[in-house]
C-alpha positions in Angstrom: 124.2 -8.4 239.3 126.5 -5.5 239.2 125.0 -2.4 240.8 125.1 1.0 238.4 124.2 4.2 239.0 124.8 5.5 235.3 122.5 7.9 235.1 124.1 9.8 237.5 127.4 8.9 236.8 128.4 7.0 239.9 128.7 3.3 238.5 129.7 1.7 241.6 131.8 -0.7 239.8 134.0 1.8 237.7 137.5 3.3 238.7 136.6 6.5 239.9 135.6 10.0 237.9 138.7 11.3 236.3 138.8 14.6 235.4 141.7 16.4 233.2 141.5 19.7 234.7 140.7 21.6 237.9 136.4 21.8 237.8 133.9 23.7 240.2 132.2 22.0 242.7 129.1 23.2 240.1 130.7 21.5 237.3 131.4 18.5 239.2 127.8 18.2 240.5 126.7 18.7 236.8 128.9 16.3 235.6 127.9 14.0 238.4 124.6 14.6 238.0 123.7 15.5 242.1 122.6 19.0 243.2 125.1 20.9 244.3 124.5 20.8 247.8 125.2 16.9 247.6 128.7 17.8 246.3 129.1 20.0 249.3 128.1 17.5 251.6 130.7 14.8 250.2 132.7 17.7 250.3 132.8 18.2 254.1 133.0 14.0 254.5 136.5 14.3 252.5 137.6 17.0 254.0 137.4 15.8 258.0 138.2 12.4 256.8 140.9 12.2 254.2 143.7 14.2 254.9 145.6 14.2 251.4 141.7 15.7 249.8 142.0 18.4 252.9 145.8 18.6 252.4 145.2 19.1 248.5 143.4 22.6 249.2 145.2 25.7 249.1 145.5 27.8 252.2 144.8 31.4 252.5 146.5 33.6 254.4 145.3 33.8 257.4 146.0 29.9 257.8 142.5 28.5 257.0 141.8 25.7 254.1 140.6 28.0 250.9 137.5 25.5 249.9 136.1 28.2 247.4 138.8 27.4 244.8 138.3 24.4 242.2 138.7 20.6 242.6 141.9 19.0 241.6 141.6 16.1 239.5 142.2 14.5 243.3 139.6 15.6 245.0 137.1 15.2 242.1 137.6 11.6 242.1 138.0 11.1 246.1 134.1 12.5 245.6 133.2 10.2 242.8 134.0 7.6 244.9 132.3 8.7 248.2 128.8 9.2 246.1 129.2 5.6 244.8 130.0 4.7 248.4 126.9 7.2 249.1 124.6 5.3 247.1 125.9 1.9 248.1 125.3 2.9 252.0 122.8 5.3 252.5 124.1 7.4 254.9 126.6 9.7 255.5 128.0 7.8 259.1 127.9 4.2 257.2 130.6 6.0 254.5 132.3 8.1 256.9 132.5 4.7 258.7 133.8 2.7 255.3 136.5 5.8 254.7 138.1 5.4 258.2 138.2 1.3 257.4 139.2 1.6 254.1 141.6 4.6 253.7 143.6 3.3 251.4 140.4 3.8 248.9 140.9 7.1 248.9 144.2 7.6 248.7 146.9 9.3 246.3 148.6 6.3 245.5 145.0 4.4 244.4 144.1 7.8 242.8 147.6 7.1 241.0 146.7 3.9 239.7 143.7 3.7 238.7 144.7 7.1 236.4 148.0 5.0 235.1 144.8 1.7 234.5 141.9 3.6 232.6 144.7 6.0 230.4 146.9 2.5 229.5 143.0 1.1 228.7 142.3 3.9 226.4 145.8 4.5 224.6 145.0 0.3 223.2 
């Protein structure tokens, strides 16, 4: 039995969310179907765990990560992926756990080919 989220968008089995354009955190969470707040959460995992998601922020002036601006195509799918890990684990240590195991999950490069998979799928 596979295990699915649709409903909320988060099949645990899928490649990841991949989005064309730079989105809200409010659009994301819509398009996730979460509260906002949940986003923000997954948010804060990504961003004191994967250093490419922090590194992919823009920094103001004073030298501090600008986290108001939108989500690069990226970051929204480094947080697709940490919901489905979310609702595979349970809790926020359990995934902060699996991201510091499993990197690689979460990285540019994987972000990179799953894109280059799912846009070869739908170009057949």
């Amino acid at each position: 039995m596979k295990a699915s989220n649709s409903a909320r968008g988060l099949d645990l089995d899928s490649p990841g969310l991949f989005c064309e354009t730079y989105v809200t955190k409010s659009e994301l969470a819509r398009i996730l179907n979460v509260a906002r707040s949940t986003l923000v959460s997954w948010d804060g995992i990504a961003l004191y765990r994967i250093d490419s998601y922090r590194q992919a922020y823009p920094v103001k002036a004073d030298g501090s990560t600008d986290r108001s601006c939108p989500l690069s195509p990226y970051q929204s799918w480094c947080l697709s992926r940490i919901g489905r890990v979310m609702q595979n684990l349970k809790s926020a240590e359990r995934v902060k756990n699996y991201i510091k195991k499993h990197p690689e999950d979460f990285s540019p490069a994987k972000f990179q080919s799953q894109f280059h998979q799912v846009t070869r799928g739908n170009a057949a």
